[in-house]
C-alpha positions, 0 to 999 in steps of 0.5 A, a space after each residue: 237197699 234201695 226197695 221201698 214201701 209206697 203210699 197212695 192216697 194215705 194207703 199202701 200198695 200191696 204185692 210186687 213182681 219182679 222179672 229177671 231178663 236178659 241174664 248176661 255177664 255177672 258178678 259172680 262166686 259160681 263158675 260161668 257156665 256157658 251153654 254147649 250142645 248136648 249140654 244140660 245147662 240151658 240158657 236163661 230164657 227169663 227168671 220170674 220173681 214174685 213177692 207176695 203181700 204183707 197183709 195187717 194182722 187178720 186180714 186174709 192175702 187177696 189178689 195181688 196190687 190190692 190198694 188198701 191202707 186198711 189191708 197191708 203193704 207193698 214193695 216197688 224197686 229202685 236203682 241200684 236193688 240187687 237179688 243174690 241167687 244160690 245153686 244148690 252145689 256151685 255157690 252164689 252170683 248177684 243180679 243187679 236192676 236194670 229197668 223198672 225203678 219205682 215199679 213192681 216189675 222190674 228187669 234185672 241183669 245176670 249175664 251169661 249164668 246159665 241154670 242146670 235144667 231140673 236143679 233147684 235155685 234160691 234166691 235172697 233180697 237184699 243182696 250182700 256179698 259176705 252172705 255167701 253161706 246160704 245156710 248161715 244168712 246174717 240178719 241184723 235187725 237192730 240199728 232201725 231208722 226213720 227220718 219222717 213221720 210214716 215213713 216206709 223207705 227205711 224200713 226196708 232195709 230189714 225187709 229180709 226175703 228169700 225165695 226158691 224155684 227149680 229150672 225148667 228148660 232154662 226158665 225159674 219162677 221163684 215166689 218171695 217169702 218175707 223172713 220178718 214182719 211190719 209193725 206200725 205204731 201209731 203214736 199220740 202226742 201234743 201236736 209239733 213233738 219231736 220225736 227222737 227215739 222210740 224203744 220197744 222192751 218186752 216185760 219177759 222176753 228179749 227181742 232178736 237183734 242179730 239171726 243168721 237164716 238157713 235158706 235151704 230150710 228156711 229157718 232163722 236162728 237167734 244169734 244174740 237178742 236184747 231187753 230193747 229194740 230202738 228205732 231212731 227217728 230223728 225227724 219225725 214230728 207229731 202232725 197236725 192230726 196229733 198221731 206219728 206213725 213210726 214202722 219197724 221191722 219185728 223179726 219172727 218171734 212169738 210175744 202173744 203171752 207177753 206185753 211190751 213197754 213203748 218208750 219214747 223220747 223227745 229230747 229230755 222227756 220220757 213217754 211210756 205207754 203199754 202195749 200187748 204183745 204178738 206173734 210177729 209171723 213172718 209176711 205180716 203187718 201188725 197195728 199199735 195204737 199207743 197212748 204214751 204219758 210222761 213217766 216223770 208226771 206225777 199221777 197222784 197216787 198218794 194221802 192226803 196226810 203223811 207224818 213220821 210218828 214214831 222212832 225207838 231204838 231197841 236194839 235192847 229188847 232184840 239185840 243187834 242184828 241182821 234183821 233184813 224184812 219184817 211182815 204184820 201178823 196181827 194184833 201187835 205180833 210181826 215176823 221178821 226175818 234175820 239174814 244169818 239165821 238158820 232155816 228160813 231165818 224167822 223170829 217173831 216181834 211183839 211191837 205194840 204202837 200206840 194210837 198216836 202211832 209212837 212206838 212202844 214196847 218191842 220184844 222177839 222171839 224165836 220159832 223152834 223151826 228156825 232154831 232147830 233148822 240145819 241149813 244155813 246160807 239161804 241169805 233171806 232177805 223178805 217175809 210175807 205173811 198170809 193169813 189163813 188157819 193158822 196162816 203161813 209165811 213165805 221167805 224170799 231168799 237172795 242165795 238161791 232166788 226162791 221164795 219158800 213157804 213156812 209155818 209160824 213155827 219156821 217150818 217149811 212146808 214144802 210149797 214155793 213161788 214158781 220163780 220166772 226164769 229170767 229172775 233166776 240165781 243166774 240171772 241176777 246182779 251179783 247179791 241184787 236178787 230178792 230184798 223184797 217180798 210183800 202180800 196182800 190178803 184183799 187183792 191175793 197177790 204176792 210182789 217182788 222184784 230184784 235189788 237193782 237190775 237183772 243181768 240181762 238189764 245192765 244197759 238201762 241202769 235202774 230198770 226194775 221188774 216188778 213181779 206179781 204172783 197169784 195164790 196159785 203160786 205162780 207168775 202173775 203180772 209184770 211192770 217195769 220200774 225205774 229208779 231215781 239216780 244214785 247221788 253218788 258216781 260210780 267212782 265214788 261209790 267204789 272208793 266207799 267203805 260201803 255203798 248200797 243202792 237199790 229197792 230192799 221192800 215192798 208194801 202192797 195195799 189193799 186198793 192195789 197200790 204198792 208202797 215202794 222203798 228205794 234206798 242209798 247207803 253210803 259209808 265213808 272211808 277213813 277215820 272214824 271220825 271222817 265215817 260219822 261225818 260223811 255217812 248217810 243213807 237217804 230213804 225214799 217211799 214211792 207210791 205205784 198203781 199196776 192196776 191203774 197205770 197203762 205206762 209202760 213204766 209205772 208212774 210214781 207219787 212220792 209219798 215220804 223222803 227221809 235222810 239218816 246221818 250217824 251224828 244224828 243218832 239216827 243212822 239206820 239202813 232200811 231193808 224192811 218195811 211193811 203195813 201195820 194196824 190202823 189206828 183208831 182215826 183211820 190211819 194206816 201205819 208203815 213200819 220200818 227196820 233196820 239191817 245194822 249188820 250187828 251194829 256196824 261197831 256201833 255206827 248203828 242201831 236197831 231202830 223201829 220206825 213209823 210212818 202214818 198216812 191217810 
């Protein structure tokens, strides 16, 4: 497509006009209708096209060839620019541009069409022969470029329009419509960045990459869509002024209640920053102004003290197990929550932790709601306690992707967490659904997110949504996490006798930070021997601040790495975590546990484990 936005002075012009002349011999699918006396096919005397302005967000469309960069967008053509125009019964023909080339009037040549006085025409830009079906359009907004800083020429390709008029003694005015919007993004960064690529991802929605449009009624239809929407823009390098201006093509889609991350990469580094979302209506132009940071900077978001206090082995006191999350009561009663139980698969453990933060006697329980519960299967995998009178808990479970509500006997309530739809049991990875689950009673909210990524994040390996919820249960904010790298290839991994890799737990704090584990499980294969040489599972807390951070991907502090290897009598995989008491000296306690998968034929143990920081 050869259409193009122009600047003037730094501005954009605003609206174009386009007159189609001396319609001679054309290109055609429909029958060459030649003029006849008495005939009610007219000769074309002219055709008029009009295409309106693109008006920014909030700006009312005034008189045409308005010159504001404030106000909006213009089109002017070039060579070799074509319309397609459709009758309503006799198919479809090509007008090609003959005079007015970087001009807003412009004279294309039909020749020899001849248009049925009172019969209604359509009209599309660009032209493109396979789009002969002017109910089934194809549009394709994915594959978007930019070769310079601000530049309006390639957009236009996705600058999809259509227009209809009725003839009327052998004259049609057709007026434009745009299908999509304009976005600008104006970007700041150290002044000579080069910048590579520029990706938008909505934290709920997916963003049309293919539509067909329906001309007849004017209607798009999502054919397929993704999680992001690229722009390449190789080329472009920030200026002096210390702001690049990349413009995309959004196609028409409501985002006003969701936010966006802008991703934007420059060679091996990685910027991210937070946008809110719109309503991209069709025929406007909307306006970002995005601050991106380094998403592998560290932020700072850790203690000053950090130090592994205590470690016990009690699978004594309560037996091997599948014990997948634990929640802090008070005093020295914890919740912990077992995989294979029935119910909501609840016991309770005693964990005294002495002031130095060692760790001593261990003992459990179980609630009579959980013994004498009839379902089984549920696969719960997180607890969350909230304390109130007498206080209850609340049960992620992996099966069915629910989070339900007990009371401290084990007995369900009845009341869940509203689940949003695209972290549903059909939306997730294979048994990568809800490991985590955390509440914090100061900041009222819940956290939660999935193992590794959802279905529908399988392009962009390690993307996590981290997802909050209110006290009314319902869906609260969310933020993008990425992951660090497995160590292990993916052919490695599958000839594993086990291998997990993901986020099992998360600790919410009161300030709003939440402790984040990421965890890898790798179970040799062979002998017996080869297994306690050769496996190991590495542990890592990361520390995040939705509150704080406007990255579109949340920036990470790492508070503590740790390592288990089975000739260290210290094998353990990790999947529940969460903040005990502080101490006297004002250091807070993270306590760990273990899924020994019943004690993996006594490869592991059940270990509690504490961490303190201040």
């Amino acid at each position: 497509m050869g259409g193009r936005m122009i600047m003037k002075n730094g501005m954009v012009l605003l609206a174009m006009m386009l007159l189609i002349v001396s319609c001679q011999a054309l290109e055609t699918d429909v029958e060459k209708n030649k003029p006849e006396t008495g005939s009610e096919n007219v000769k074309v005397q002219g055709v008029r096209m009009t295409v309106p302005e693109i008006p920014f967000e909030g700006v009312e469309t005034r008189a045409a060839m308005a010159v504001d960069d404030v106000n909006g967008l213009s089109f002017t053509w070039s060579d070799g620019d074509a319309t397609g125009v459709y009758s309503t019964t006799d198919g479809f023909a090509r007008f090609n541009l003959v005079t007015g080339d970087g001009l807003a009037n412009a004279t294309f040549d039909g020749g020899g069409f001849s248009l049925t006085d009172g019969s209604t025409y359509y009209a599309f830009f660009p032209y493109e022969m396979s789009a002969s079906d002017k109910t089934a359009i194809p549009l394709t907004y994915s594959g978007q470029s930019v070769t310079t800083d601000n530049d309006m020429v390639s957009p236009m390709s996705k600058d999809y329009m259509w227009a209809s008029a009725v003839s009327d003694e052998g004259n049609a005015a057709f007026s434009f419509a745009h299908i999509g919007a304009f976005l600008r993004m104006r970007i700041t960064l150290p002044e000579g960045t080069d910048i590579d690529k520029v990706e938008l991802m909505p934290m709920y929605g997916e963003v049309p990459q293919t539509m067909t449009f329906d001309i007849t009624t004017h209607t798009p239809i999502v054919s397929t869509s993704s999680t992001v929407m690229g722009v390449t823009t190789a080329g472009v390098t920030v200026p002096a002024s210390g702001k690049a201006t990349v413009w995309a093509v959004m196609p028409p889609q409501s985002f006003s209640t969701d936010q966006f991350a802008v991703q934007v990469t420059s060679g091996t580094d990685v910027y991210s920053a937070r946008a809110t979302g719109k309503t991209f209506n069709a025929g406007k132009a909307y306006k970002w102004e995005l601050s991106p940071v380094d998403v592998e900077s560290d932020p700072g978001y850790g203690f000053s003290t950090v130090a592994e206090t205590g470690f016990a082995d009690v699978t004594a006191s309560v037996g091997a197990g599948e014990y997948s999350g634990i929640t802090y009561i008070s005093g020295t009663q914890y919740a912990v929550v077992h995989d294979k139980l029935n119910g909501g698969g609840i016991v309770l453990y005693d964990i005294t932790i002495n002031d130095d933060g060692t760790v001593g006697n261990v003992s459990m329980s179980t609630p009579t709601g959980t013994s004498s519960s009839a379902v089984t299967d549920m696969d719960n995998e997180g607890i969350a306690y909230v304390p109130g009178s007498p206080g209850t808990l609340f049960v992620s479970a992996e099966a069915e992707q629910s989070i339900k509500e007990y009371d401290l006997d084990g007995n369900p309530t009845g009341r869940s967490l509203t689940i949003p739809a695209d972290m549903a049991v059909g939306k997730i990875s294979s048994n990568k659904g809800f490991e985590s689950l955390t509440y914090n009673a100061t900041t009222d909210l819940f956290w939660t997110t999935t193992e590794s990524e959802l279905v529908k994040d399988a392009a962009t390996p390690g993307l996590l949504r981290l997802q909050s919820f209110g006290n009314d249960l319902k869906a609260a904010g969310r933020y993008l996490y990425q992951m660090d790298a497995p160590s292990k290839t993916s052919e490695e991994a599958a000839a594993a006798t086990s291998y997990v890799f993901g986020v099992p737990a998360l600790a919410a704090l009161d300030d709003g930070r939440i402790i984040v584990l990421e965890r890898e499980v790798f179970v040799a294969s062979g002998s017996t021997y080869e297994k306690a040489m050769n496996s190991y599972t590495t542990m890592k807390l990361y520390v995040v601040n939705p509150s704080a951070d406007g990255s579109g991907i949340l920036r990470k502090t790492l508070l503590k790495s740790f390592s288990t290897q089975p000739q260290s009598a210290n094998f353990a995989n990790y999947e529940g975590m969460c903040v005990g008491p502080t101490l006297s000296d004002g250091s807070k306690t993270l306590v760990l546990i273990p899924d020994s998968q019943n004690g993996s034929s006594g490869l592991t143990k059940e270990y509690v484990k504490v961490i303190t920081f201040k």
